[in-house]
N, C-alpha and C positions, 0 to 999 in steps of 0.2 A: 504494500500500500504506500502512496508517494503522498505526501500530504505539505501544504506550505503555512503558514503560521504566519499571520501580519504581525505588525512591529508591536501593536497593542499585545498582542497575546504573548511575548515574548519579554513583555515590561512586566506582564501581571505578578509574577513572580519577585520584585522587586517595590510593588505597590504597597497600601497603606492596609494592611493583613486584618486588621481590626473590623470591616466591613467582611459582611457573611459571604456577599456574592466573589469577591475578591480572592477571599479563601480560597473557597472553593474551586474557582477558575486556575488559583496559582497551583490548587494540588491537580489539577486537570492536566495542567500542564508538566508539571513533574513526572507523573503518570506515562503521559507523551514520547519526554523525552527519555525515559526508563526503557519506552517499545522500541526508540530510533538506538538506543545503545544497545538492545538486545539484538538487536536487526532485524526487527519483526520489520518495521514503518522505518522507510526510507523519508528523512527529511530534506525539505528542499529549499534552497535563499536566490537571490538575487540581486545583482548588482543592485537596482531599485532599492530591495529591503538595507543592502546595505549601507546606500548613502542614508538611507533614512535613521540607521542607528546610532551611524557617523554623527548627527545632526543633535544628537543627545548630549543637553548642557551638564549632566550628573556624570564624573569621569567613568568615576564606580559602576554607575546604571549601564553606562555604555561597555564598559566591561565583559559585564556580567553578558548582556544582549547578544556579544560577540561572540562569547566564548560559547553561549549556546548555538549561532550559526558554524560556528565550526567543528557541530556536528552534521552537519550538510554532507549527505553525499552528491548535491549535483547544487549546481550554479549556474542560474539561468541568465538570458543576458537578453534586452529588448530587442527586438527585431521589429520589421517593418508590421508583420503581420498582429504582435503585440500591441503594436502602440493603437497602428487598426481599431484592433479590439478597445484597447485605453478609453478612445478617446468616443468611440460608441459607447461606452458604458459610463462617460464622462456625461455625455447629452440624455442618458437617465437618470441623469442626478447622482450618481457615482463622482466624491469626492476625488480628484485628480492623481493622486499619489496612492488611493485605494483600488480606482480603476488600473492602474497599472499592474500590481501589485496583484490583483485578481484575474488582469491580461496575460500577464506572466504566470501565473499557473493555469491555466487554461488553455494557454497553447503548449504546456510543458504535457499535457495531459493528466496534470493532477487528478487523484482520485478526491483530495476535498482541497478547498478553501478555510484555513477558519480564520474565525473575528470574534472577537467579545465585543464589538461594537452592535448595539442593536439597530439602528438607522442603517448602517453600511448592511448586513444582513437580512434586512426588511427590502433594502433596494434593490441587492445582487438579487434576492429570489425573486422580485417580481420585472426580471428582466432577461431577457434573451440571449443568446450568442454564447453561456460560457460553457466548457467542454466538461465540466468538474463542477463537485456535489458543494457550496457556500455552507459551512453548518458554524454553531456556537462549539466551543471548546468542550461544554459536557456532554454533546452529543455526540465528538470523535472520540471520547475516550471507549467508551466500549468495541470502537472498532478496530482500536488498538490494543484491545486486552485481548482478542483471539484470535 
Protein backbone atom coordinates (compact mmCIF):
# COMPACT_ATOMS: atom_id res chain seq x y z
CA UNK A 1 0.00 0.00 0.00
CA UNK A 2 1.66 3.47 -1.10
CA UNK A 3 0.18 6.16 0.98
CA UNK A 4 1.29 10.20 1.05
CA UNK A 5 0.62 12.06 4.23
CA UNK A 6 0.36 16.12 3.81
CA UNK A 7 2.46 18.39 5.98
CA UNK A 8 -0.42 18.66 8.49
CA UNK A 9 -0.40 15.03 9.37
CA UNK A 10 3.17 14.80 9.72
CA UNK A 11 3.08 18.05 12.34
CA UNK A 12 0.30 16.24 14.36
CA UNK A 13 2.73 14.41 16.12
CA UNK A 14 4.46 17.49 17.28
CA UNK A 15 1.11 19.54 18.17
CA UNK A 16 -0.54 20.66 21.28
CA UNK A 17 -1.26 16.67 22.66
CA UNK A 18 -3.76 18.18 25.26
CA UNK A 19 -6.63 18.22 22.71
CA UNK A 20 -8.57 14.65 22.22
CA UNK A 21 -8.76 14.99 18.41
CA UNK A 22 -4.83 15.73 18.33
CA UNK A 23 -4.08 12.69 20.31
CA UNK A 24 -5.52 10.67 18.70
CA UNK A 25 -4.49 11.71 15.06
CA UNK A 26 -0.68 11.99 16.47
CA UNK A 27 -1.05 8.09 17.66
CA UNK A 28 -2.76 7.55 14.12
CA UNK A 29 0.17 8.53 12.95
CA UNK A 30 2.65 6.67 15.00
CA UNK A 31 0.60 3.69 14.09
CA UNK A 32 1.48 4.67 10.24
CA UNK A 33 4.74 5.06 10.42
CA UNK A 34 5.39 1.75 12.61
CA UNK A 35 3.56 -0.08 9.17
CA UNK A 36 6.02 2.01 6.80
CA UNK A 37 9.09 0.77 9.18
CA UNK A 38 7.64 -2.63 9.13
CA UNK A 39 7.40 -2.43 5.32
CA UNK A 40 3.86 -3.22 5.40
CA UNK A 41 2.99 0.70 3.72
CA UNK A 42 5.33 2.19 1.46
CA UNK A 43 5.52 5.93 2.34
CA UNK A 44 5.68 8.59 -0.12
CA UNK A 45 7.03 12.62 -0.19
CA UNK A 46 7.65 15.04 -2.48
CA UNK A 47 9.67 17.62 -3.53
CA UNK A 48 6.32 19.85 -2.83
CA UNK A 49 5.89 18.37 0.68
CA UNK A 50 9.27 19.11 1.17
CA UNK A 51 9.67 22.72 0.44
CA UNK A 52 6.60 22.82 2.55
CA UNK A 53 8.47 21.42 5.74
CA UNK A 54 11.56 23.53 4.74
CA UNK A 55 9.14 26.52 5.36
CA UNK A 56 8.62 25.52 9.18
CA UNK A 57 9.70 28.41 11.45
CA UNK A 58 10.17 25.76 14.63
CA UNK A 59 13.81 24.29 13.87
CA UNK A 60 12.96 21.30 16.15
CA UNK A 61 9.29 20.80 14.30
CA UNK A 62 11.13 20.81 11.03
CA UNK A 63 13.36 18.25 12.24
CA UNK A 64 11.35 16.15 13.41
CA UNK A 65 8.83 16.49 9.95
CA UNK A 66 12.02 15.56 8.09
CA UNK A 67 13.25 12.89 9.78
CA UNK A 68 9.83 11.23 9.27
CA UNK A 69 10.05 11.88 5.31
CA UNK A 70 13.08 10.10 5.29
CA UNK A 71 11.31 7.20 5.76
CA UNK A 72 10.11 7.67 2.16
CA UNK A 73 10.67 5.17 -0.02
CA UNK A 74 9.94 7.08 -3.22
CA UNK A 75 10.19 10.82 -4.07
CA UNK A 76 7.82 12.37 -6.31
CA UNK A 77 8.71 15.32 -8.37
CA UNK A 78 5.85 17.70 -10.22
CA UNK A 79 5.52 17.07 -13.73
CA UNK A 80 3.46 18.75 -16.35
CA UNK A 81 0.79 16.29 -15.82
CA UNK A 82 0.66 17.14 -11.98
CA UNK A 83 0.54 20.56 -11.93
CA UNK A 84 -2.53 19.77 -14.68
CA UNK A 85 -4.12 18.04 -12.13
CA UNK A 86 -2.84 21.08 -9.31
CA UNK A 87 -4.35 23.41 -10.74
CA UNK A 88 -7.86 21.69 -11.77
CA UNK A 89 -8.27 20.85 -8.27
CA UNK A 90 -7.09 24.56 -7.56
CA UNK A 91 -10.41 25.87 -9.54
CA UNK A 92 -12.41 23.44 -6.90
CA UNK A 93 -11.49 25.23 -4.32
CA UNK A 94 -8.57 23.04 -3.48
CA UNK A 95 -6.04 25.32 -1.57
CA UNK A 96 -2.90 25.77 -3.97
CA UNK A 97 -0.02 23.92 -2.01
CA UNK A 98 -2.86 21.15 -1.08
CA UNK A 99 -3.90 20.63 -4.61
CA UNK A 100 -0.48 19.87 -5.59
CA UNK A 101 0.38 17.91 -2.96
CA UNK A 102 -2.85 15.71 -3.75
CA UNK A 103 -1.79 16.00 -7.63
CA UNK A 104 1.21 14.58 -6.71
CA UNK A 105 -0.04 11.48 -5.21
CA UNK A 106 -2.49 10.83 -7.71
CA UNK A 107 -0.51 10.78 -10.49
CA UNK A 108 2.13 8.75 -8.40
CA UNK A 109 -0.83 6.35 -8.04
CA UNK A 110 -1.38 6.43 -4.43
CA UNK A 111 -3.47 4.14 -2.89
CA UNK A 112 -4.62 7.15 -0.21
CA UNK A 113 -4.24 10.66 0.28
CA UNK A 114 -4.57 11.72 3.98
CA UNK A 115 -5.26 15.03 5.64
CA UNK A 116 -6.41 15.95 9.00
CA UNK A 117 -7.74 19.00 7.46
CA UNK A 118 -11.58 18.61 7.32
CA UNK A 119 -12.38 21.41 4.51
CA UNK A 120 -9.39 20.01 2.36
CA UNK A 121 -11.08 16.45 2.77
CA UNK A 122 -14.60 17.62 2.33
CA UNK A 123 -13.24 19.35 -1.05
CA UNK A 124 -10.85 16.55 -2.52
CA UNK A 125 -14.19 14.09 -2.04
CA UNK A 126 -16.59 16.16 -3.67
CA UNK A 127 -14.39 16.48 -6.68
CA UNK A 128 -13.15 14.67 -9.71
CA UNK A 129 -9.96 13.72 -11.44
CA UNK A 130 -7.92 12.01 -8.51
CA UNK A 131 -6.59 8.58 -9.00
CA UNK A 132 -6.33 7.66 -5.15
CA UNK A 133 -8.78 7.08 -2.05
CA UNK A 134 -8.43 11.30 0.01
CA UNK A 135 -9.31 9.75 3.73
CA UNK A 136 -8.73 11.33 7.43
CA UNK A 137 -5.69 9.78 9.31
CA UNK A 138 -8.19 7.34 11.50
CA UNK A 139 -9.49 5.93 8.75
CA UNK A 140 -5.89 4.78 7.07
CA UNK A 141 -4.90 3.30 10.08
CA UNK A 142 -6.78 0.16 9.96
CA UNK A 143 -5.50 -0.28 6.45
CA UNK A 144 -2.24 -0.22 7.75
CA UNK A 145 -2.74 -2.76 10.44
CA UNK A 146 -3.40 -5.65 7.99
Amino acid sequence: MRIYLDARCLQRPFDDQTQPRIRVESEAVLAILAAVEAGDVILLTSEALEFEIQRIPDEQRRREALAILALAAERLIVTESSEALAVSLEKAGVPAMDALHAALASEASADFFATADDRLLRTLKSTSGLRCQAVTLLSLVPSCLN
